[in-house]
C-alpha positions in Angstrom: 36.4 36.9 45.0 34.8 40.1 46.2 35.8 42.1 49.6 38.3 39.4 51.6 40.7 40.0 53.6 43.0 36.3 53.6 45.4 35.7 56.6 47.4 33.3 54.6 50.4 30.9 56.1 53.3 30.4 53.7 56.8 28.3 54.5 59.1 29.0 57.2 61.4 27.4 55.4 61.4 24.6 52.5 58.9 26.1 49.9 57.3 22.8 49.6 55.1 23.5 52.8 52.4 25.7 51.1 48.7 24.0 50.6 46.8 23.6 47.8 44.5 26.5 49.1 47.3 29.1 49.8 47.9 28.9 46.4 44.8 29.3 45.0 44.3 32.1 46.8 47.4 33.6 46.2 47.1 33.1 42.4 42.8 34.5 42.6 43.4 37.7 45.2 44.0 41.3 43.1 46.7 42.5 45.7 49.3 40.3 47.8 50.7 42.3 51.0 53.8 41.1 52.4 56.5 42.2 54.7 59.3 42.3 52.4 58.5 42.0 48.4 62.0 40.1 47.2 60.8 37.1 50.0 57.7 36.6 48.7 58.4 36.6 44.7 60.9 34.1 45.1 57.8 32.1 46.6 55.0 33.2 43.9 57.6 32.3 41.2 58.0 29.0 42.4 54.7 28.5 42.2 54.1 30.7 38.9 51.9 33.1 40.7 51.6 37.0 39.0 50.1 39.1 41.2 50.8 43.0 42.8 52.8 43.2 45.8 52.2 45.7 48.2 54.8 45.7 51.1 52.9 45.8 54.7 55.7 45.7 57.5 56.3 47.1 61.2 57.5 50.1 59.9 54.3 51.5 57.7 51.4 49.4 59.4 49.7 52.5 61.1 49.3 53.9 57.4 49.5 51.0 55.1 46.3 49.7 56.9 44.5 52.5 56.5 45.3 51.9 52.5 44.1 48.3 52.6 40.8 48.1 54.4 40.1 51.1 52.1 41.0 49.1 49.0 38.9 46.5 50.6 36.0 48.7 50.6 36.1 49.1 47.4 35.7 45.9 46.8 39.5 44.3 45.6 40.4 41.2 47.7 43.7 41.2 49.3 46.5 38.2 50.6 48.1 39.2 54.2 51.4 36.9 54.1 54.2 37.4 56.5 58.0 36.1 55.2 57.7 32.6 56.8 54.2 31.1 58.9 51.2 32.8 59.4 50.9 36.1 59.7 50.2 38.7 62.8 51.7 35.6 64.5 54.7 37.9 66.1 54.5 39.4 63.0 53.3 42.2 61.5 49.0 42.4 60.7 47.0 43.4 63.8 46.2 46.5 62.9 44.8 45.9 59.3 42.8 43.0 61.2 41.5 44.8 63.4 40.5 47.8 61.2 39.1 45.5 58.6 36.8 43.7 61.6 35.8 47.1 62.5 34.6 48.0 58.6 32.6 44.8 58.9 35.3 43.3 56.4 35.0 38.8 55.5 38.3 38.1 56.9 39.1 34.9 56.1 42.5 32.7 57.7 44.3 30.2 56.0 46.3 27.9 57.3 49.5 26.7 57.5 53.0 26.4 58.5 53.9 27.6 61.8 56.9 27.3 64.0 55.4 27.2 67.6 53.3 24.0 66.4 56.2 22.7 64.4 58.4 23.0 67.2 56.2 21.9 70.2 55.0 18.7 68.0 58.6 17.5 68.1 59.7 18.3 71.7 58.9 15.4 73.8 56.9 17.3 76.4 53.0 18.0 77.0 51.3 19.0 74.2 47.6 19.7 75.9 48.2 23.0 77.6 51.1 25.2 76.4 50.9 29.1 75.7 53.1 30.9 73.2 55.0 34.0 74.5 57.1 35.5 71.4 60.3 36.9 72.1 60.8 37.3 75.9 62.5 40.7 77.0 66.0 41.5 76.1 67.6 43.2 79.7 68.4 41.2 82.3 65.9 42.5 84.4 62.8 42.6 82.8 63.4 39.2 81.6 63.8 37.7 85.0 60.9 39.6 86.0 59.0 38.1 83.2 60.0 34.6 83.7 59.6 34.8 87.4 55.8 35.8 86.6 55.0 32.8 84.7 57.2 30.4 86.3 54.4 28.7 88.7 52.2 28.1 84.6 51.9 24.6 84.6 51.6 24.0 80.7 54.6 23.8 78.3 56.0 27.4 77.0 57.5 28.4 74.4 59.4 31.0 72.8 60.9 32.5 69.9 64.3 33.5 70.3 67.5 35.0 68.2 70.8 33.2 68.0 72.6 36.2 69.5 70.8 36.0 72.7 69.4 32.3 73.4 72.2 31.2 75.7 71.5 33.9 77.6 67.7 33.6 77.5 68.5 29.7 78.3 70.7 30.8 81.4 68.3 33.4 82.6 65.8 30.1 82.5 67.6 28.2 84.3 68.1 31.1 87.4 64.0 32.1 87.4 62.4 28.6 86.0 65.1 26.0 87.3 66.7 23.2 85.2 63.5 22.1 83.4 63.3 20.0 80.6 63.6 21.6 77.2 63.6 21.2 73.6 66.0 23.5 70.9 64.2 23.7 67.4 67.0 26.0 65.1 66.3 26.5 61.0 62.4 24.6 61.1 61.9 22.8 58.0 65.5 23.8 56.5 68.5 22.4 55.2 70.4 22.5 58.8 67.3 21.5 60.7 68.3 21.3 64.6 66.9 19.8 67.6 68.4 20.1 71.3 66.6 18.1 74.0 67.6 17.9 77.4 67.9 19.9 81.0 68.0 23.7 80.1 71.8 23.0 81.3 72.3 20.8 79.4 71.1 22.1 75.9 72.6 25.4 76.7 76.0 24.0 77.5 76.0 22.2 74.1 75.6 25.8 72.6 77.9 27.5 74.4 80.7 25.5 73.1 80.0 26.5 69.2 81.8 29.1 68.1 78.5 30.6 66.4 75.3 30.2 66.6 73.1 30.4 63.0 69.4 30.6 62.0 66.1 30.6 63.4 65.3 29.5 67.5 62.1 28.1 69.0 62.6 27.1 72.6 59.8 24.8 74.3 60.3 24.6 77.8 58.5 22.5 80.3 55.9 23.5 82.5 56.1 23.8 86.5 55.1 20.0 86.8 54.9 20.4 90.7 53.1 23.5 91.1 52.4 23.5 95.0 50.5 25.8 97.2 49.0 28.5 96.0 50.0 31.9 98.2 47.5 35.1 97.7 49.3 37.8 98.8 47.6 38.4 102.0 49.6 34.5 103.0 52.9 36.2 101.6 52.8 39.1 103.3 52.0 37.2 106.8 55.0 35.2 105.7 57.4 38.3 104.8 56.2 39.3 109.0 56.8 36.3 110.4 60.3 35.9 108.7 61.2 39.1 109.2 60.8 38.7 113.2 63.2 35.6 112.9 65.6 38.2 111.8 66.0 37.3 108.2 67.0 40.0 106.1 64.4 41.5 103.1 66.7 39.7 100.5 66.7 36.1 102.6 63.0 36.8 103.3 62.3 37.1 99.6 64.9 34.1 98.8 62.6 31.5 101.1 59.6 32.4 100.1 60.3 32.2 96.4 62.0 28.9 97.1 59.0 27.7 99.1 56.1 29.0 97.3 55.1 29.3 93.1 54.7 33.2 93.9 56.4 35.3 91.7 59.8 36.2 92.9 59.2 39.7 91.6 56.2 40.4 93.5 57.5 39.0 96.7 60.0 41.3 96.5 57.6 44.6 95.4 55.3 43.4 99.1 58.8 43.3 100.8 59.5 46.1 100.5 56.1 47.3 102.0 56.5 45.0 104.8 60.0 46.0 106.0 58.7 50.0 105.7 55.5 49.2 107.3 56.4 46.6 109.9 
């Protein structure tokens, strides 16, 4: 096969998901890297594939990339699988991209299972513009922050989440995003499958009255369908002046203009502060 590197997709859940291709390549490569080695054989066996594992995870990635663009060089071929969907995909495999682009390595993708597809395909809401964020922050803060920043993107979002903190997530949604449509996807493709559709409200209440929460979370949420004016900050800051002079405090200031305007709560806040020292 010569010098490849192969980004290859494998199940996120029920085996029967690989292609054709993924396991052709899997059974031609010399070396296989994977996150965690007992994952993957239980996936090779299935499909009576003997090949070298090599594991490539968060934890070595600086150094174990270095050792596989160098095997590369010498001319082995080499499979990059993840332990479910497609690799680098918040998963581990950036960096021994990006060095083996750099060495002027074939890098080579193939495709396959992926939860952010799986689960947008199946939410009920607009497909045609959506953008894929990972796992938002875990404090309360930065995630409002965050949420607050993207909150005026008019195209579906989504978001992987774990089952320890995606009622909180959902409720922190509902306080920067409002109660926008969403759709729940737990244990893709498994045998205890899950879908939630509904008002964030609503689809978080429904959790919150299980006593535990199991597996695997993708949350699609919708988009801001009614987007209106766009402020530059030159408009806020006039704003933050004029409200100011009616003798509203920095904190009802910021309240209005968020409520009034898509610009970012956050920043509002960060010019505030500005305006009331300045002003």
């Amino acid at each position: 096969m010569g010098s490849v590197l192969y980004i290859v997709s494998t199940p996120i859940g029920n085996l029967e998901d690989i292609t054709f291709r993924a396991v052709r390549v899997l059974k031609e490569v010399d070396l296989i890297a994977c996150e965690d080695t007992r994952t993957t054989r239980k996936l090779l066996t299935r499909y009576g594939i003997n090949k070298p594992l090599t594991s490539y995870h968060e934890h070595n990635e600086v150094g174990k990339a270095l050792e596989l663009v160098s095997l590369l060089a010498e001319g082995k071929s080499i499979a990059l699988v993840s332990d479910a969907g497609t690799p680098t995909v918040s998963d581990p495999g950036f960096r021994v991209v990006k060095l083996a682009s750099e060495a002027g390595i074939n890098i080579v993708p193939v495709p396959g299972p992926s939860a952010v597809l799986s689960a947008l395909s199946v939410s009920g809401l607009p497909t045609s513009n959506f953008s894929f964020f990972g796992f938002p922050p875990r404090t309360k803060k930065q995630l409002i922050s965050f949420l607050e920043d993207i909150k005026s993107y008019p195209g579906t979002l989504v978001f992987y989440e774990s089952p320890k903190r995606v009622v909180k997530t959902l409720e922190a949604m509902t306080e920067a995003l409002g109660d926008r449509g969403a759709s729940i996807s737990r244990e893709i493709t498994k045998i205890h499958e899950e879908r939630l559709r509904g008002a964030i409200t609503e689809v978080t209440a429904q959790l919150k009255d299980r006593k535990e929460i199991k597996g695997e979370i993708t949350l699609v949420i919708e988009g801001n369908t009614s987007p209106g004016e766009e402020f530059s900050a030159q408009d806020v800051d006039r704003l933050l002046i004029e409200l100011k002079n009616e003798g509203l405090t920095l904190k009802g200031a910021v309240e209005e203009i968020s409520t009034k305007t898509s610009y970012p709560k956050s920043k509002t806040y960060k010019r505030a502060l500005i305006v009331w020292k300045d002003s």
